[in-house]
N, CA, C and O atoms as a printed pandas DataFrame, in Angstrom:
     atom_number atom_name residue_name chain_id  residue_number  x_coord  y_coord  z_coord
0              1         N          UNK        A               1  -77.366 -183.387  -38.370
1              2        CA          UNK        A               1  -77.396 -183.665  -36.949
2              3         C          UNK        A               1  -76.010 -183.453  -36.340
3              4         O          UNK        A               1  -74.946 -183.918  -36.746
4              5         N          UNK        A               2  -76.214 -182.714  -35.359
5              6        CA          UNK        A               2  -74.830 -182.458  -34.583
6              7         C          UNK        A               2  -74.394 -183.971  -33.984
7              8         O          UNK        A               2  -75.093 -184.889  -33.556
8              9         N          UNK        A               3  -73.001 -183.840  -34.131
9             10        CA          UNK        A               3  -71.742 -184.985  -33.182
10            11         C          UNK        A               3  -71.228 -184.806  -32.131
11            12         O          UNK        A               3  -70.819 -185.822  -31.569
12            13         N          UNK        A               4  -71.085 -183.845  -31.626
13            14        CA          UNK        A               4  -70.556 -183.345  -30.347
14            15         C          UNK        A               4  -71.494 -183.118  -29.443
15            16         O          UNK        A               4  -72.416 -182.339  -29.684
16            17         N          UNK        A               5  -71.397 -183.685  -28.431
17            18        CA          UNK        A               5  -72.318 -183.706  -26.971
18            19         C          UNK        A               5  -72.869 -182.084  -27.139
19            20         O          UNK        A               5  -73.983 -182.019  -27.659
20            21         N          UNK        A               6  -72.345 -180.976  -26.830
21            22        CA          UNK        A               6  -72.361 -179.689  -26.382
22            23         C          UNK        A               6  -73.279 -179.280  -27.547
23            24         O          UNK        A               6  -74.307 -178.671  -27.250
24            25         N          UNK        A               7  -73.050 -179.517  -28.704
25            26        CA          UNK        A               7  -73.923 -179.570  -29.706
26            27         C          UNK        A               7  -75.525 -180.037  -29.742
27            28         O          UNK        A               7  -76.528 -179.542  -30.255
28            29         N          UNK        A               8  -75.266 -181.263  -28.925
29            30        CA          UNK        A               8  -76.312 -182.200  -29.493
30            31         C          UNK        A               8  -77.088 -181.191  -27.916
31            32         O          UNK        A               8  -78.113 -180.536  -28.104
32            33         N          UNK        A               9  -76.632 -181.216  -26.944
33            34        CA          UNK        A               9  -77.562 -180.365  -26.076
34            35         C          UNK        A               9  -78.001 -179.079  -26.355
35            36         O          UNK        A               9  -78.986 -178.586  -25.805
36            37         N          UNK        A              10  -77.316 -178.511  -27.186
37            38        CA          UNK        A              10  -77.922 -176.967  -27.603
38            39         C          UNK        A              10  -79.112 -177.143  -28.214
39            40         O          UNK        A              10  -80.085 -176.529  -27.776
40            41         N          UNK        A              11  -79.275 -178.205  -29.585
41            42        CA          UNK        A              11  -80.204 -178.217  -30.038
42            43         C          UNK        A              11  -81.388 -179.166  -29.185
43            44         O          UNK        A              11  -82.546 -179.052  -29.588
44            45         N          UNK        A              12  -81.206 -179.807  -28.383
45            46        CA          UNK        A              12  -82.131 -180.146  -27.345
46            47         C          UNK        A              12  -82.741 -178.798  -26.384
47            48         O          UNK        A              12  -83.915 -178.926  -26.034
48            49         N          UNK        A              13  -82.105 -177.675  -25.992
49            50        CA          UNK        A              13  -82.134 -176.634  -25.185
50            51         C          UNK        A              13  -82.651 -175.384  -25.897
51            52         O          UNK        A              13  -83.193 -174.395  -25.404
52            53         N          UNK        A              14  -82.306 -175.707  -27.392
53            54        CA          UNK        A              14  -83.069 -174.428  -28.483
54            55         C          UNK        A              14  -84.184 -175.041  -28.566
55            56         O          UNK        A              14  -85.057 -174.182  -28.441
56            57         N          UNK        A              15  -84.937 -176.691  -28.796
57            58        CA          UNK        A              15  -86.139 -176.846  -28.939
58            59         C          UNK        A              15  -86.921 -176.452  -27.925
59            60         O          UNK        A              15  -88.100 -176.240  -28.209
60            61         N          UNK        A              16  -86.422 -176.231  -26.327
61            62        CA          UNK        A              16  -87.337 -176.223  -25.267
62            63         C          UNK        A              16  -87.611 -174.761  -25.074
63            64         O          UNK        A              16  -88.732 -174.506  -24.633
64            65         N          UNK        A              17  -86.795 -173.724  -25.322
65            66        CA          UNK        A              17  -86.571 -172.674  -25.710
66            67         C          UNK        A              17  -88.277 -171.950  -26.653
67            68         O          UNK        A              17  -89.237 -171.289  -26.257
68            69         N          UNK        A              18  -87.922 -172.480  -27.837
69            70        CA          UNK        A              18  -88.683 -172.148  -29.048
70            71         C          UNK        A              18  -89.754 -172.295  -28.353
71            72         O          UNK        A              18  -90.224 -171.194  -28.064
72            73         N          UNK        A              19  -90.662 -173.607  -27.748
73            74        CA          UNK        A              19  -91.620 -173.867  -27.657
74            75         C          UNK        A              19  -92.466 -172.851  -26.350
75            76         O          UNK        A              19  -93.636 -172.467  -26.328
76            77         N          UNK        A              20  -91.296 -172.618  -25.294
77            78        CA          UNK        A              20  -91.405 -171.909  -24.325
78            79         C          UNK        A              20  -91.514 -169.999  -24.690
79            80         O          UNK        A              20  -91.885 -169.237  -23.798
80            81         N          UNK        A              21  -91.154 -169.510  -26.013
81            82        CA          UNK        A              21  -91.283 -168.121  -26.504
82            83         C          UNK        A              21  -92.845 -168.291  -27.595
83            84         O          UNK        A              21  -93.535 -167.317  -27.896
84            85         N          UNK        A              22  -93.166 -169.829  -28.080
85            86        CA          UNK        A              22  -93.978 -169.498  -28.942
86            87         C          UNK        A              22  -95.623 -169.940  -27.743
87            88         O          UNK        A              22  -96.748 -169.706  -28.186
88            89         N          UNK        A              23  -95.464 -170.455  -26.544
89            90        CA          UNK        A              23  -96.166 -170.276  -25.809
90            91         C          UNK        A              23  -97.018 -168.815  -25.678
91            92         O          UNK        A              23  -98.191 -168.539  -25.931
92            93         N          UNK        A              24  -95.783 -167.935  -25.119
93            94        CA          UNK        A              24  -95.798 -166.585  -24.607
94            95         C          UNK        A              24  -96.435 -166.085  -25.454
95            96         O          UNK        A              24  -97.556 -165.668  -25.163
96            97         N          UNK        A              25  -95.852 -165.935  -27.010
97            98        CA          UNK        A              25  -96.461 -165.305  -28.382
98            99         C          UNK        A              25  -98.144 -165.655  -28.546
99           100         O          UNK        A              25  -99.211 -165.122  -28.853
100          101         N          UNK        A              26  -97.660 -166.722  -28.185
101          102        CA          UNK        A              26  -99.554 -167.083  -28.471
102          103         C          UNK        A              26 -100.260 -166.805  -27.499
103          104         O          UNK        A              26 -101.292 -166.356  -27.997
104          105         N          UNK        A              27 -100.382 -166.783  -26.082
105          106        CA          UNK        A              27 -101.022 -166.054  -24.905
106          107         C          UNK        A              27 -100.924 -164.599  -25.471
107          108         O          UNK        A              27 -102.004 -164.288  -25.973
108          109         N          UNK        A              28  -99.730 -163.329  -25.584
109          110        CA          UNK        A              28  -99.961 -162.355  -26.194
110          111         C          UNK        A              28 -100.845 -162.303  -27.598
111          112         O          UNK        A              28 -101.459 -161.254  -27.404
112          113         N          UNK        A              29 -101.170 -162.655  -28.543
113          114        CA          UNK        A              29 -101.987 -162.582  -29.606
114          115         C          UNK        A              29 -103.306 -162.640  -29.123
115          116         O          UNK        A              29 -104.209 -161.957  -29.608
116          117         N          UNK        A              30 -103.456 -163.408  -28.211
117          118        CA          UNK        A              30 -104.633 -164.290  -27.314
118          119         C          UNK        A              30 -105.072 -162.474  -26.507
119          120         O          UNK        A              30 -106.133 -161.886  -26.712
120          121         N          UNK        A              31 -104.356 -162.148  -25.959
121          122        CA          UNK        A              31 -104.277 -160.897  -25.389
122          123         C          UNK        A              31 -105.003 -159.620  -26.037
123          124         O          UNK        A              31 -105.963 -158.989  -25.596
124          125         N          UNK        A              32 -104.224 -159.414  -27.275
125          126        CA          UNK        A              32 -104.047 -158.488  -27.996
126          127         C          UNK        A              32 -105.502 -158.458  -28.738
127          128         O          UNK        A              32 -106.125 -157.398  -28.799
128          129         N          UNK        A              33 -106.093 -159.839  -29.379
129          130        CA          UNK        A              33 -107.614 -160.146  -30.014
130          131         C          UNK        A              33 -108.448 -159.514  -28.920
131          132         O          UNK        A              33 -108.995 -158.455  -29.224
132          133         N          UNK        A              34 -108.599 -159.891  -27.943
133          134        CA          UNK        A              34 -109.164 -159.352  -26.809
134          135         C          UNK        A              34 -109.416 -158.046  -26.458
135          136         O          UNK        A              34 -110.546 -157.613  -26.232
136          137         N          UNK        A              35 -108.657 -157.566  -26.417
137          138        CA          UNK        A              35 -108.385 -156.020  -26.273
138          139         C          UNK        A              35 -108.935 -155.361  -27.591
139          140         O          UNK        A              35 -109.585 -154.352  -27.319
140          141         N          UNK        A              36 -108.873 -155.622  -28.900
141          142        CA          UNK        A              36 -109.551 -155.460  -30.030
142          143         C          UNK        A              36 -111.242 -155.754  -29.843
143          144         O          UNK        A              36 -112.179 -154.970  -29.994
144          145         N          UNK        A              37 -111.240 -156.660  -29.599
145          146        CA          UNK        A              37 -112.805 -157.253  -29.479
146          147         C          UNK        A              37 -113.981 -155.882  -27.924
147          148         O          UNK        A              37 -115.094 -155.355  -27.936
148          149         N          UNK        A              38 -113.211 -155.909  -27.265
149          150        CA          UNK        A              38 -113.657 -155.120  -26.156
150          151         C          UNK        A              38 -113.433 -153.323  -26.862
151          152         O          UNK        A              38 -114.057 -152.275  -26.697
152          153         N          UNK        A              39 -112.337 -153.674  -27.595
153          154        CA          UNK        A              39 -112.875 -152.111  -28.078
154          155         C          UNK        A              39 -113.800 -151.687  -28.831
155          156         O          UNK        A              39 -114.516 -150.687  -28.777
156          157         N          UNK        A              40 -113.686 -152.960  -29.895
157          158        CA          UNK        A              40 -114.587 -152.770  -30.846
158          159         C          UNK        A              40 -116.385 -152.926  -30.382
159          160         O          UNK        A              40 -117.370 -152.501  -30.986
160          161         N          UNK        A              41 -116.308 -153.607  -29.248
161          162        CA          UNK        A              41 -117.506 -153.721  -28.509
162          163         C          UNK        A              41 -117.843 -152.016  -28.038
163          164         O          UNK        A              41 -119.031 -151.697  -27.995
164          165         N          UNK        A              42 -117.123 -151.296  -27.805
165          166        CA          UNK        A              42 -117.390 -150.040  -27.165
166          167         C          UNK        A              42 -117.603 -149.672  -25.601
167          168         O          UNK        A              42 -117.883 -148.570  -25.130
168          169         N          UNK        A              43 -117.382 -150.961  -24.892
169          170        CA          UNK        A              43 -117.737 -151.020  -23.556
170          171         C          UNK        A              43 -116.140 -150.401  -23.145
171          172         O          UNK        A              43 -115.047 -150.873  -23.458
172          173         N          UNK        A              44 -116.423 -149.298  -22.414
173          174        CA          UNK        A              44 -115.090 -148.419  -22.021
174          175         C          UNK        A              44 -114.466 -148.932  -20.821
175          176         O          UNK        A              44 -113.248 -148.850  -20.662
176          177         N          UNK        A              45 -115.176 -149.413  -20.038
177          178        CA          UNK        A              45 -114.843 -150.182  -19.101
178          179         C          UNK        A              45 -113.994 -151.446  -18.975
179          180         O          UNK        A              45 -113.100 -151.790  -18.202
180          181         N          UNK        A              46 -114.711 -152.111  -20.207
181          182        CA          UNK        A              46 -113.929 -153.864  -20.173
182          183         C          UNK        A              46 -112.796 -153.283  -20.928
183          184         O          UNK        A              46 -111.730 -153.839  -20.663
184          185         N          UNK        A              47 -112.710 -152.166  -21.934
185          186        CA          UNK        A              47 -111.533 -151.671  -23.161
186          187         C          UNK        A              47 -110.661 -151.384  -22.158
187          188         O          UNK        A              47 -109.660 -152.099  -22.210
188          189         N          UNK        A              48 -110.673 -150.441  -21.080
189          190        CA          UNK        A              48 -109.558 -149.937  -19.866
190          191         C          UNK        A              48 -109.571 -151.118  -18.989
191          192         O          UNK        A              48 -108.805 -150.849  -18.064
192          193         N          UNK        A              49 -109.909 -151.920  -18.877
193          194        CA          UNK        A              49 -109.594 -153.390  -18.188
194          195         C          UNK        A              49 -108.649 -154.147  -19.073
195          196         O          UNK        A              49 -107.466 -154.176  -18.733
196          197         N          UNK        A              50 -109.051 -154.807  -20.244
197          198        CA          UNK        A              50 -108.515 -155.237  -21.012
198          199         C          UNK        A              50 -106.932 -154.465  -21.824
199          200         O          UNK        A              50 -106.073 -155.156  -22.372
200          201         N          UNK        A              51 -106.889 -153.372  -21.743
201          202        CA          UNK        A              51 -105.713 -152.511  -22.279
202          203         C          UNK        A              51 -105.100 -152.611  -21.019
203          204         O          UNK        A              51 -103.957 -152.774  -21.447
204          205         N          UNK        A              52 -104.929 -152.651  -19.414
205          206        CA          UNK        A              52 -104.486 -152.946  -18.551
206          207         C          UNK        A              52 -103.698 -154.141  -18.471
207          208         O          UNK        A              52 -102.508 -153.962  -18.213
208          209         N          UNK        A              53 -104.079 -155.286  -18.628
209          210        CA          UNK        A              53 -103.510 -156.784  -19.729
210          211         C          UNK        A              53 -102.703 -156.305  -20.562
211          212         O          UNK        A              53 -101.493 -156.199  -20.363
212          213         N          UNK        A              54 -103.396 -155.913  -21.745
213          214        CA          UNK        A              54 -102.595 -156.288  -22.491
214          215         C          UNK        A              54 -101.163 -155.186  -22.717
215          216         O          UNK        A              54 -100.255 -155.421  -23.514
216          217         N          UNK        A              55 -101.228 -154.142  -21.941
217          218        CA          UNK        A              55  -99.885 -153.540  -21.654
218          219         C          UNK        A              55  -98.724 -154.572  -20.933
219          220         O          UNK        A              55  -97.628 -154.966  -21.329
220          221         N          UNK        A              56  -99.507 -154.815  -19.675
221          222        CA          UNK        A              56  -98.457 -155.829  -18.791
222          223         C          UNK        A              56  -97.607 -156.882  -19.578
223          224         O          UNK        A              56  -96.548 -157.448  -19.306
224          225         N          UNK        A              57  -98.652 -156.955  -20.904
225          226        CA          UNK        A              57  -98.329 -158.178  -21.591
226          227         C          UNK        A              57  -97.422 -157.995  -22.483
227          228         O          UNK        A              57  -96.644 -158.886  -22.824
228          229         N          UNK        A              58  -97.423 -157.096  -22.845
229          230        CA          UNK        A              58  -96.372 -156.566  -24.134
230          231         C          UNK        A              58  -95.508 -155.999  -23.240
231          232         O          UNK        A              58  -94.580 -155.537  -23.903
232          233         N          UNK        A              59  -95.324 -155.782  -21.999
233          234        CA          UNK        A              59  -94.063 -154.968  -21.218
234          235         C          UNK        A              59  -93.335 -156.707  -21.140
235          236         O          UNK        A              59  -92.242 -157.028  -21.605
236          237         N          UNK        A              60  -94.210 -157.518  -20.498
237          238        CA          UNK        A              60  -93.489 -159.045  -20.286
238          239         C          UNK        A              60  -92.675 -159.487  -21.380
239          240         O          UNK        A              60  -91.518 -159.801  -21.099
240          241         N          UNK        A              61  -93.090 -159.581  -22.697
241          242        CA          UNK        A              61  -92.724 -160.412  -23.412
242          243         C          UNK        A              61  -91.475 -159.571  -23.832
243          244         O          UNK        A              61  -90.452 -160.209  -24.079
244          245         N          UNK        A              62  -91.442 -158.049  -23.953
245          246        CA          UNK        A              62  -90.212 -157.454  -24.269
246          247         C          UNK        A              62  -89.232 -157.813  -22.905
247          248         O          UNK        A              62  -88.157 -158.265  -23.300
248          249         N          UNK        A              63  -89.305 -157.739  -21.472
249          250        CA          UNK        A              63  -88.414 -158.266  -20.813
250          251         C          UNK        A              63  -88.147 -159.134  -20.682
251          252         O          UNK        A              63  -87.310 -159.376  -19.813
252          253         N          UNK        A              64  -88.909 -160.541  -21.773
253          254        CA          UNK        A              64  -88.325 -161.770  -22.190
254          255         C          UNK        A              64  -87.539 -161.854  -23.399
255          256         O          UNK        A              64  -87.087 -162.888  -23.890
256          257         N          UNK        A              65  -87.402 -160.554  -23.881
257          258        CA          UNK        A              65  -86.832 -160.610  -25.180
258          259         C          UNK        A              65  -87.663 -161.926  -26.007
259          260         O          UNK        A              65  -87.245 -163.056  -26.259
260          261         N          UNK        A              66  -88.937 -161.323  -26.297
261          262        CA          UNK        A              66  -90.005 -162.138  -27.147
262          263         C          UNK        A              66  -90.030 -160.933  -28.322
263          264         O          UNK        A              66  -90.168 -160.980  -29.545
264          265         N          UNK        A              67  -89.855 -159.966  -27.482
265          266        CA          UNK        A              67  -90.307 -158.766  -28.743
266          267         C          UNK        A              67  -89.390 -157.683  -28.528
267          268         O          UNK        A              67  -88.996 -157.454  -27.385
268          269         N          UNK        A              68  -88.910 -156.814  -29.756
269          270        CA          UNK        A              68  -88.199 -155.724  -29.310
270          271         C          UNK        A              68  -88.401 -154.280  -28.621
271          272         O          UNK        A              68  -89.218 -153.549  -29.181
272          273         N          UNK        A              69  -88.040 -154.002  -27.980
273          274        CA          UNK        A              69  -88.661 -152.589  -26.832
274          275         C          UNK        A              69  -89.260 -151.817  -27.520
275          276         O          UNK        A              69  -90.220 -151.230  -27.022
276          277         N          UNK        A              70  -88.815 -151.523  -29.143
277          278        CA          UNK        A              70  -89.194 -150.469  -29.416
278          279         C          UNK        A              70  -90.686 -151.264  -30.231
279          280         O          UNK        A              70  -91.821 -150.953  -29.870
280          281         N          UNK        A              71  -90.436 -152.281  -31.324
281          282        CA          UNK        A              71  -91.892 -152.741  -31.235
282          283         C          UNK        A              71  -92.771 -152.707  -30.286
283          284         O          UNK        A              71  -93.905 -152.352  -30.608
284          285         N          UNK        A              72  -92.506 -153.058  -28.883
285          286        CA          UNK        A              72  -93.648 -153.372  -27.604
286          287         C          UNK        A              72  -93.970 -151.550  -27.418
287          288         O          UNK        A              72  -95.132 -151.144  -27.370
288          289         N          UNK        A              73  -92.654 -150.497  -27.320
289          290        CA          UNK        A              73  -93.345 -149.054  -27.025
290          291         C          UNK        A              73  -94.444 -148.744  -28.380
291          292         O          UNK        A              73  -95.424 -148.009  -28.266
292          293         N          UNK        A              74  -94.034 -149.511  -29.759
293          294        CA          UNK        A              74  -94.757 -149.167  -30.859
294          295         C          UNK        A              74  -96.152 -149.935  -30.273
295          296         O          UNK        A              74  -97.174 -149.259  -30.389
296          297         N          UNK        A              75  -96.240 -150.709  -29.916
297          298        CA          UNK        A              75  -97.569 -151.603  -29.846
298          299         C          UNK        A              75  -98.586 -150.874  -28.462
299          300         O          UNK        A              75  -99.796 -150.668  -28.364
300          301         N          UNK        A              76  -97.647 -150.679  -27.709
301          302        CA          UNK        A              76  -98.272 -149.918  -26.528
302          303         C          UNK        A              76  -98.993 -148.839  -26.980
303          304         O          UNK        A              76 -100.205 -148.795  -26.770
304          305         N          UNK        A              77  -98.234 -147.673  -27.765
305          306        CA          UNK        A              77  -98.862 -146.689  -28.110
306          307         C          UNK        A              77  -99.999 -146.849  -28.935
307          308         O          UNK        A              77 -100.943 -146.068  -28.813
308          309         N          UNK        A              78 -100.021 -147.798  -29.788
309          310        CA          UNK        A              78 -101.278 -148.410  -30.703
310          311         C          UNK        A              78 -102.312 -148.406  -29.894
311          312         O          UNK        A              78 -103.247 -147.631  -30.098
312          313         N          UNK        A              79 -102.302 -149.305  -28.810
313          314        CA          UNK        A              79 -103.456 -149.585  -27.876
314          315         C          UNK        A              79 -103.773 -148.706  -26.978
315          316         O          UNK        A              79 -104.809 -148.982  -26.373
316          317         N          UNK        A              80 -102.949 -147.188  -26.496
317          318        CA          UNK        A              80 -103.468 -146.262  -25.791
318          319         C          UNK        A              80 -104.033 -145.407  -27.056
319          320         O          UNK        A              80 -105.253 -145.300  -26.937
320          321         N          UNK        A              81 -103.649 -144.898  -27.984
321          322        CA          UNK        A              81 -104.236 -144.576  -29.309
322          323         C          UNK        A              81 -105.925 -144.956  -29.508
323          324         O          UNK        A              81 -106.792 -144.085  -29.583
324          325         N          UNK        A              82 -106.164 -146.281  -29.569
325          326        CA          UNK        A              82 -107.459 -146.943  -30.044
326          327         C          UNK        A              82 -108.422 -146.897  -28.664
327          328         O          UNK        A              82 -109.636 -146.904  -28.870
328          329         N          UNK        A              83 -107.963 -146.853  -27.290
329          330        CA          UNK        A              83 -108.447 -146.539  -26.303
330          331         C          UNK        A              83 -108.791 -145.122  -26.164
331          332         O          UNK        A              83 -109.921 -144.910  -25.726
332          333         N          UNK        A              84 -107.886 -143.861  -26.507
333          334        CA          UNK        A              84 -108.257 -142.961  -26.474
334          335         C          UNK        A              84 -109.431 -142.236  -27.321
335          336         O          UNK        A              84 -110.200 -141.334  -26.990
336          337         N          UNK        A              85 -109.286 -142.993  -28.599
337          338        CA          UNK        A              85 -110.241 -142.917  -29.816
338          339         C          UNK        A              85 -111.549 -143.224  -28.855
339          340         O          UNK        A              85 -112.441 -142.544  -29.361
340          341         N          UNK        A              86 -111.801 -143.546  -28.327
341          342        CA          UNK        A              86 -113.241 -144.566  -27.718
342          343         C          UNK        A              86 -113.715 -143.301  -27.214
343          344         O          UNK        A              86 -114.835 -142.884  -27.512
344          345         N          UNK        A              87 -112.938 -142.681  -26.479
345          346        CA          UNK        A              87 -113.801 -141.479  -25.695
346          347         C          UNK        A              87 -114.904 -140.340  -26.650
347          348         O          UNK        A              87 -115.535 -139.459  -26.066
C-alpha cells in the first residue's frame, strides 16, 4: 500500500480508470457477438446494420486508447471481410 498522498490517489484514480475501460470492453464484445450472430443468421440487412455499430465501436474504443489502431484497422477489416463473404 502506497504512503504518500499522490500515491495513494493514483491508485484510487487507476481503480476508476480500469473499471471505466473494462465497461467499454465489455459493451464492445457485447457488440462484436452481435454482429457475428446477424451474420451468421444471413439476414444482410440486420449484418449491414449491425457492422455499422460495430465499426463505430471499434473506431471509439481505439480513440479511447482501449485498443490499438492497428488491432481496431485489423478488426475492422475482419468484419468488412465476413460481410462481404455474405453476398
Amino acid at each position: 500500500m502506497p504512503n504518500i498522498k499522490s500515491a495513494k490517489k493514483r491508485v484510487k484514480v487507476t481503480k476508476v480508470k480500469n473499471m471505466q475501460n473494462q465497461v467499454v470492453k465489455s459493451a464492445l464484445k457485447t457488440i462484436l457477438k452481435k454482429y457475428d450472430a446477424a451474420v451468421a443468421s444471413g439476414d444482410k440487412q440486420a449484418a449491414e446494420a449491425a457492422y455499422k455499430v460495430a465499426v463505430k465501436a471499434v473506431d471509439q474504443a481505439a480513440a479511447k486508447h482501449i485498443m490499438h489502431k492497428n488491432n481496431a484497422a485489423n478488426k475492422k477489416s475482419a468484419l468488412t471481410l465476413k460481410l462481404n463473404a455474405m453476398a
